[in-house]
N, CA and C atoms as a LAMMPS dump frame, in Angstrom:
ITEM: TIMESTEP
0
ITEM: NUMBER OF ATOMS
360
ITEM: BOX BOUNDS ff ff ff
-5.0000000000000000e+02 5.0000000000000000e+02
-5.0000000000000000e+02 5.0000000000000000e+02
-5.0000000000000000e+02 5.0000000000000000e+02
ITEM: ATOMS id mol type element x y z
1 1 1 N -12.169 -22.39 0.434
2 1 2 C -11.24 -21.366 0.9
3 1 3 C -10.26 -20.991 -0.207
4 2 1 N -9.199 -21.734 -0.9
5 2 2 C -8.729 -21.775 -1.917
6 2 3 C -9.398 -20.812 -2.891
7 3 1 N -10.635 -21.044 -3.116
8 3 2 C -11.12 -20.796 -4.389
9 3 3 C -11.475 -19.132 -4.137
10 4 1 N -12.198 -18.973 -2.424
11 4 2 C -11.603 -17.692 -2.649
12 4 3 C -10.93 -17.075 -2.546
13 5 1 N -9.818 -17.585 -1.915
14 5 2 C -8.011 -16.582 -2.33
15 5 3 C -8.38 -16.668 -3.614
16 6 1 N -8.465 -17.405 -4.145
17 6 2 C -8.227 -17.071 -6.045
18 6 3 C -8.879 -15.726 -6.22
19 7 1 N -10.621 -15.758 -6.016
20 7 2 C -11.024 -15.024 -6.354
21 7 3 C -11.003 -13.349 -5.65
22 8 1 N -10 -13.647 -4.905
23 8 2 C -9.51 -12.351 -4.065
24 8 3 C -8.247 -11.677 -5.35
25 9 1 N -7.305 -12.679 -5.26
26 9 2 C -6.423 -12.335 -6.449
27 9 3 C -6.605 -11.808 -7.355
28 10 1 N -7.647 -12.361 -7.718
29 10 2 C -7.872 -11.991 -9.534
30 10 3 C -8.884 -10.894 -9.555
31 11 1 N -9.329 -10.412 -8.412
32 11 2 C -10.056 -8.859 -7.835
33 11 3 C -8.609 -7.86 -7.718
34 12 1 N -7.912 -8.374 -7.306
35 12 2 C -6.31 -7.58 -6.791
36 12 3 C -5.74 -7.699 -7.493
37 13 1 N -5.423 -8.207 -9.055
38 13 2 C -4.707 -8.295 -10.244
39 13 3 C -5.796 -6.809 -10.873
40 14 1 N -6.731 -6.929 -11.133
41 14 2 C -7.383 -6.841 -12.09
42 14 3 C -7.614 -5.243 -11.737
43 15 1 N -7.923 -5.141 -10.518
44 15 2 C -8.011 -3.789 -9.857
45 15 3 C -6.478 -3.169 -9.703
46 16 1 N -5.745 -3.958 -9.795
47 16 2 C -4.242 -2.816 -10.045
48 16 3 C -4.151 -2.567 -11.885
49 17 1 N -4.564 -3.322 -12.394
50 17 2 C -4.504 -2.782 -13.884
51 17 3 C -5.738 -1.45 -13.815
52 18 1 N -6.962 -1.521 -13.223
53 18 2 C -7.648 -0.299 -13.593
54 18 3 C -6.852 0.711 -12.946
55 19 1 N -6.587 0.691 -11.738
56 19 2 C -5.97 1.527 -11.18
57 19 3 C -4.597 1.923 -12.35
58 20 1 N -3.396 1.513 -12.98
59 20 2 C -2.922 2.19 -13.718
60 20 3 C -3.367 2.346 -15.172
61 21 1 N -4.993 2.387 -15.423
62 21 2 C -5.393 3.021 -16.393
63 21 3 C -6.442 4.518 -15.93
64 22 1 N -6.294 4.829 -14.443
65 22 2 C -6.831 5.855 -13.88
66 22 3 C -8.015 5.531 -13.472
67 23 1 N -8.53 4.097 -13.613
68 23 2 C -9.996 4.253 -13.05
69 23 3 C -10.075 3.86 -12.085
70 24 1 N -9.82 5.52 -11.302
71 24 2 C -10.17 5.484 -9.668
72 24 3 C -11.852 5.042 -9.046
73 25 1 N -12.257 5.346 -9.463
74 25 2 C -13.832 5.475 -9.136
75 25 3 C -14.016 3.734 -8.579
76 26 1 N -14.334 3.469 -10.074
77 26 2 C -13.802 1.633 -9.887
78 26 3 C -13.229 0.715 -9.182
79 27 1 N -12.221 1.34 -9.101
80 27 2 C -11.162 0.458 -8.132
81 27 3 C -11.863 0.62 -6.966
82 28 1 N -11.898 2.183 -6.274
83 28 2 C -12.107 1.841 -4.798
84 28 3 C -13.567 1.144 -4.835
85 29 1 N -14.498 1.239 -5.458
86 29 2 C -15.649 0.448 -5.327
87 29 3 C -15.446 -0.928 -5.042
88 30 1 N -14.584 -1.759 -5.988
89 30 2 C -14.275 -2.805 -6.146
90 30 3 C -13.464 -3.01 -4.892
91 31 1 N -12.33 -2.396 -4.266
92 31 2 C -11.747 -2.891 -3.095
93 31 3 C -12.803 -2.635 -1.798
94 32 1 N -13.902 -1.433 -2.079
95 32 2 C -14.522 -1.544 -0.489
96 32 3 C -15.159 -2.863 -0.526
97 33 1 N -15.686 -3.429 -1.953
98 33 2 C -16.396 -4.349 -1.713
99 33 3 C -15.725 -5.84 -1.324
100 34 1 N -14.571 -5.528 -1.746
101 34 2 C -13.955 -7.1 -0.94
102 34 3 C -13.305 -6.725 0.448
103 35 1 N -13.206 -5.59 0.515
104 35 2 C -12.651 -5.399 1.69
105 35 3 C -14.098 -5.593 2.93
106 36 1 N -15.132 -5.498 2.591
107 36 2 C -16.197 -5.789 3.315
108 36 3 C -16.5 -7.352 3.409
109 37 1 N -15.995 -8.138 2.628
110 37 2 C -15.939 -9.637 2.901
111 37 3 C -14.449 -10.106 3.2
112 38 1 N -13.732 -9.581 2.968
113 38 2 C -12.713 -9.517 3.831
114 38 3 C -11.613 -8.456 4.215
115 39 1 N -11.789 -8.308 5.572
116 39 2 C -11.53 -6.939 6.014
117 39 3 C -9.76 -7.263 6.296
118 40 1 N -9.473 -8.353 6.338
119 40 2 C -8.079 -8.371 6.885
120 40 3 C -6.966 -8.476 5.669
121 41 1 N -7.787 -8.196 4.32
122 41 2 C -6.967 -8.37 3.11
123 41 3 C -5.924 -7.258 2.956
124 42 1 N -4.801 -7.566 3.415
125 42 2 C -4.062 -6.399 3.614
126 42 3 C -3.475 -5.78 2.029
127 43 1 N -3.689 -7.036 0.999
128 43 2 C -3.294 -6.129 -0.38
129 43 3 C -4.264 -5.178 -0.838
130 44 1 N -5.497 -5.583 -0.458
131 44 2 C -6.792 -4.956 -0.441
132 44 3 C -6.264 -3.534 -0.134
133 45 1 N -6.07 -4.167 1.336
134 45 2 C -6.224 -2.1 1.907
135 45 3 C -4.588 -1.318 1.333
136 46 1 N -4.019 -1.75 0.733
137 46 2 C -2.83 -1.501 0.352
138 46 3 C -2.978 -0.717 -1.091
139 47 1 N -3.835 -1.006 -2.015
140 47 2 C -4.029 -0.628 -3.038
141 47 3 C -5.578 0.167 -2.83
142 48 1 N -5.914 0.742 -1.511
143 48 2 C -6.765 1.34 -1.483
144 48 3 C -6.596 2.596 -1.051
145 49 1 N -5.029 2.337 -0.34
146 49 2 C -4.397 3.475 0.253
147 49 3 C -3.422 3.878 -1.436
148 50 1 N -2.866 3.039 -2.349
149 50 2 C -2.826 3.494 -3.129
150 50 3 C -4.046 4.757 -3.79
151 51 1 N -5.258 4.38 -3.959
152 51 2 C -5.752 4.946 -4.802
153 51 3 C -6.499 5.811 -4.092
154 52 1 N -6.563 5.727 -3.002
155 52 2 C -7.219 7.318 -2.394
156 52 3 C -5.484 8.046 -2.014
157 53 1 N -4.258 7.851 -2.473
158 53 2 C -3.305 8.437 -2.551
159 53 3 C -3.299 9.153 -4.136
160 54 1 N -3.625 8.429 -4.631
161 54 2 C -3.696 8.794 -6.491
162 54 3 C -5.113 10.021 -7.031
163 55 1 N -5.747 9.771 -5.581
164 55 2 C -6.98 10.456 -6.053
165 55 3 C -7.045 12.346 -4.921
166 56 1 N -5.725 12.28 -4.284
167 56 2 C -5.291 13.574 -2.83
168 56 3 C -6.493 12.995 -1.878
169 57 1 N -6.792 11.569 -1.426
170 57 2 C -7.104 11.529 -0.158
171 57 3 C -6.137 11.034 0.762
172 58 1 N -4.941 11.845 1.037
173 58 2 C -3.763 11.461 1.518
174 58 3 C -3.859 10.629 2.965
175 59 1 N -4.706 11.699 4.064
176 59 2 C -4.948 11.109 5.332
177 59 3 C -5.47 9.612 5.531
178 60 1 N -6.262 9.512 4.259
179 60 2 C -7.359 8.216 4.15
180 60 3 C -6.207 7.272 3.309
181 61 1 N -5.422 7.481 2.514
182 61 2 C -4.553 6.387 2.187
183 61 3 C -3.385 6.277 3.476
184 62 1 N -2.914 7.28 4.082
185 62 2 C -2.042 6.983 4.894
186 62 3 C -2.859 5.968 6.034
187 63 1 N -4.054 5.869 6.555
188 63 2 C -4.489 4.975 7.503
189 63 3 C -4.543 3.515 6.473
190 64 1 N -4.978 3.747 5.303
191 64 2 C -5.289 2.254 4.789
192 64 3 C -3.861 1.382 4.444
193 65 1 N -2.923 2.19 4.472
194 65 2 C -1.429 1.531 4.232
195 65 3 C -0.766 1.52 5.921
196 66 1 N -1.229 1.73 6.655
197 66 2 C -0.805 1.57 8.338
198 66 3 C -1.544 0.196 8.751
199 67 1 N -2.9 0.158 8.234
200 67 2 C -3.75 -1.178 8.11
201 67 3 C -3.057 -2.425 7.278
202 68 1 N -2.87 -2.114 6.627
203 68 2 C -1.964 -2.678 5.121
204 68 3 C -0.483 -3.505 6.163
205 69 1 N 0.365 -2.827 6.909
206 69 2 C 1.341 -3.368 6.894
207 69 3 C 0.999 -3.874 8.372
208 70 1 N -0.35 -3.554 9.501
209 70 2 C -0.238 -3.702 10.49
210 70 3 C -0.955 -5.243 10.011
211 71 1 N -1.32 -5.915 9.337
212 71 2 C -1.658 -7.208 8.834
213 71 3 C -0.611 -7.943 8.37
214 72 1 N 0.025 -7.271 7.545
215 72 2 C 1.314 -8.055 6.431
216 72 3 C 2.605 -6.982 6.986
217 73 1 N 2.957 -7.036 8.065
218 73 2 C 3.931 -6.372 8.562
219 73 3 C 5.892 -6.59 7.349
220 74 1 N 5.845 -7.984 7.104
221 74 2 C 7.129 -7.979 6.701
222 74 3 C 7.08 -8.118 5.019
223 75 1 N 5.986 -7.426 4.274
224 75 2 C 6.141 -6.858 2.858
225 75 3 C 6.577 -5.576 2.66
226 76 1 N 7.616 -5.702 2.051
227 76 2 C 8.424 -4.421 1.624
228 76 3 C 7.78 -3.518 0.687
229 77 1 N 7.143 -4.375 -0.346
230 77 2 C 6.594 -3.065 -1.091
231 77 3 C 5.379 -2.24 -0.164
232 78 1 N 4.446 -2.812 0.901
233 78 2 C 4.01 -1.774 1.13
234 78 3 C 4.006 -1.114 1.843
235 79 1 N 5.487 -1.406 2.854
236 79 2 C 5.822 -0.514 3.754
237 79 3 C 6.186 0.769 2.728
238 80 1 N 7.036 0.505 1.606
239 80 2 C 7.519 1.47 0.387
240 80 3 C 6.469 2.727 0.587
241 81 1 N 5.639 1.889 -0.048
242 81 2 C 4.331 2.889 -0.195
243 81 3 C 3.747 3.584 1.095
244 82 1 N 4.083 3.364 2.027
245 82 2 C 3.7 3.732 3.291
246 82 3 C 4.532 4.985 3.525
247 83 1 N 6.131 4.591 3.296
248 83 2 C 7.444 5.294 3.732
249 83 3 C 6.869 6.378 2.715
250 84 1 N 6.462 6.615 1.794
251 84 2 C 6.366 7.62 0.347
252 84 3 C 4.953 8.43 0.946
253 85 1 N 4.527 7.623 1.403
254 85 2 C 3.014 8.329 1.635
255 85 3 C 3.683 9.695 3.054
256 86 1 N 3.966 9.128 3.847
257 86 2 C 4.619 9.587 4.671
258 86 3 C 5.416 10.497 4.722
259 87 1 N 6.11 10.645 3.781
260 87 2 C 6.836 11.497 2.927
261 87 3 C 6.377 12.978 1.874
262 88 1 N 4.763 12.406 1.69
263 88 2 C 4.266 13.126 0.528
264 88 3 C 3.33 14.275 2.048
265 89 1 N 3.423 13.321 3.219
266 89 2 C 3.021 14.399 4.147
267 89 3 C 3.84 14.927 4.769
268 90 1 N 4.885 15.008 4.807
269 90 2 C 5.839 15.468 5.784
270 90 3 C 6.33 15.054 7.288
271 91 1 N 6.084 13.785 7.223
272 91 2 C 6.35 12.86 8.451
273 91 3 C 7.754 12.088 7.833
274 92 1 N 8.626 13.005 8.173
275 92 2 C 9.953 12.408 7.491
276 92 3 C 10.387 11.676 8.629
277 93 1 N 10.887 11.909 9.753
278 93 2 C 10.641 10.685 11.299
279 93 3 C 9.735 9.404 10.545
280 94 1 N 9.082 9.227 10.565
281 94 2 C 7.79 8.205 10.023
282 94 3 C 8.709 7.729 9.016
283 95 1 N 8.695 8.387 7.93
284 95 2 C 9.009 8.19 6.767
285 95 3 C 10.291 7.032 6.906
286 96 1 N 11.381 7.893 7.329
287 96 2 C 12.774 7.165 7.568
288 96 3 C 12.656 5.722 8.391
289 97 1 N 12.143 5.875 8.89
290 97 2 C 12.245 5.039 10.058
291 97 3 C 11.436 3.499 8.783
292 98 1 N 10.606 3.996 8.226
293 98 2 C 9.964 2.863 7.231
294 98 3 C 10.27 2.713 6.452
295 99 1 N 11.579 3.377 5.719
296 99 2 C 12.388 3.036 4.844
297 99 3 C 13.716 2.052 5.552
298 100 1 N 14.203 2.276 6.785
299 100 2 C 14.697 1.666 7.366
300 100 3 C 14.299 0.24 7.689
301 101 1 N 13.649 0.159 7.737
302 101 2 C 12.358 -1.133 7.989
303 101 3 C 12.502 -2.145 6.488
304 102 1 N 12.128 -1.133 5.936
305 102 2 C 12.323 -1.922 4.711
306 102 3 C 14.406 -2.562 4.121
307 103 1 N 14.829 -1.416 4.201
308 103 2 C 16.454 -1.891 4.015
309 103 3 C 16.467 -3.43 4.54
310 104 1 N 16.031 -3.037 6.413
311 104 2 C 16.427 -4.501 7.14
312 104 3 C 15.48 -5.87 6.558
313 105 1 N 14.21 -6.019 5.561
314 105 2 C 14.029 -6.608 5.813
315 105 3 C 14.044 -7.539 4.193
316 106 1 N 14.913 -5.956 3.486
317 106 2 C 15.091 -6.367 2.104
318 106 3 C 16.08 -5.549 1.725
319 107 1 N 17.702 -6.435 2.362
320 107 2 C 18.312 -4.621 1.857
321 107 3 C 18.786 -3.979 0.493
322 108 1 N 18.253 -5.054 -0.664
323 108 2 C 18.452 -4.842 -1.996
324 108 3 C 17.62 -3.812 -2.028
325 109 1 N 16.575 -3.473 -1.404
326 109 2 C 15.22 -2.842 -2.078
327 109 3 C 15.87 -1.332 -2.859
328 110 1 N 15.98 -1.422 -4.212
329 110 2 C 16.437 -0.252 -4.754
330 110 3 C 15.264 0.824 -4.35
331 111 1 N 14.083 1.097 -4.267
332 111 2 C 13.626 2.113 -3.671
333 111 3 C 13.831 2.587 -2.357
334 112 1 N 14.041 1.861 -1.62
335 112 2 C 14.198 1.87 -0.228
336 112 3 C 15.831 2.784 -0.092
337 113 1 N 17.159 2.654 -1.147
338 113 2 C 17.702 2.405 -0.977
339 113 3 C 18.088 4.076 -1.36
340 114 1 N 16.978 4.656 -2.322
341 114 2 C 17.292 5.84 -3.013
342 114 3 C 16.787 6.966 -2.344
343 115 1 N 15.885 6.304 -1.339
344 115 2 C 15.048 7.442 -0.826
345 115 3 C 15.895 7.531 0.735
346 116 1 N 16.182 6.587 1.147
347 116 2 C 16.775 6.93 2.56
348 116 3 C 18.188 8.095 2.24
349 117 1 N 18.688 7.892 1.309
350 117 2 C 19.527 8.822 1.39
351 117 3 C 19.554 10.442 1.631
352 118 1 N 17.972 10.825 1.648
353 118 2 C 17.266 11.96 2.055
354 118 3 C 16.981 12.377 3.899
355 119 1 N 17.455 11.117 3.939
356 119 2 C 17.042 11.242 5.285
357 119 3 C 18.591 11.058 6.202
358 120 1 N 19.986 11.225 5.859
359 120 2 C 21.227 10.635 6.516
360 120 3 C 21.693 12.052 6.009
């Protein structure tokens, strides 16, 4: 079990570096395929909703980051990314309300902290 958290990690390290060298293609290959051995990997679907966000599949990252936090509910960064996604559609209700979420559950979060002010 151990050994494959590791090897989940070092799929989810390695796939956020392609992802900020643009290789979309890659990445999502690489996350459907662990996400098919494990479906409840919520960093998985978190950086999948990243990259079909990076690639304008907005609708399809906004469900994979709703998946994302409905697993790992009290991580701030990807509610972040959720609140932004949300934002990049015009669900500012949505939006606020998950930036709010985030304040309470990290109220340093300097992103959290810059963007709600759009919404008061």
């Amino acid at each position: 079990m151990n050994l494959l958290m590791s090897d989940s990690n070092g799929i989810i390290k390695h796939v956020v570096q392609i992802i900020n060298e643009g290789q979309f293609d890659e990445a999502e290959r690489m996350l459907k395929e662990l996400l098919g051995n494990e479906p409840n990997n919520a960093e998985a679907h978190h950086q999948l909703g990243r990259v079909y966000s990076f690639i304008g599949l907005f609708d399809e990252s906004l469900e994979e980051l709703k998946v994302a936090v409905e697993i790992l509910p009290n991580d701030p960064p990807i509610r972040v990314d959720l609140a932004m996604q949300y934002c990049m559609l015009g669900f500012n209700d949505e939006a606020k309300q998950e930036f709010e979420e985030v304040l309470r559950q990290d109220p340093n979060n300097e992103m959290a902290q810059r963007q709600i002010i759009y919404f008061r």
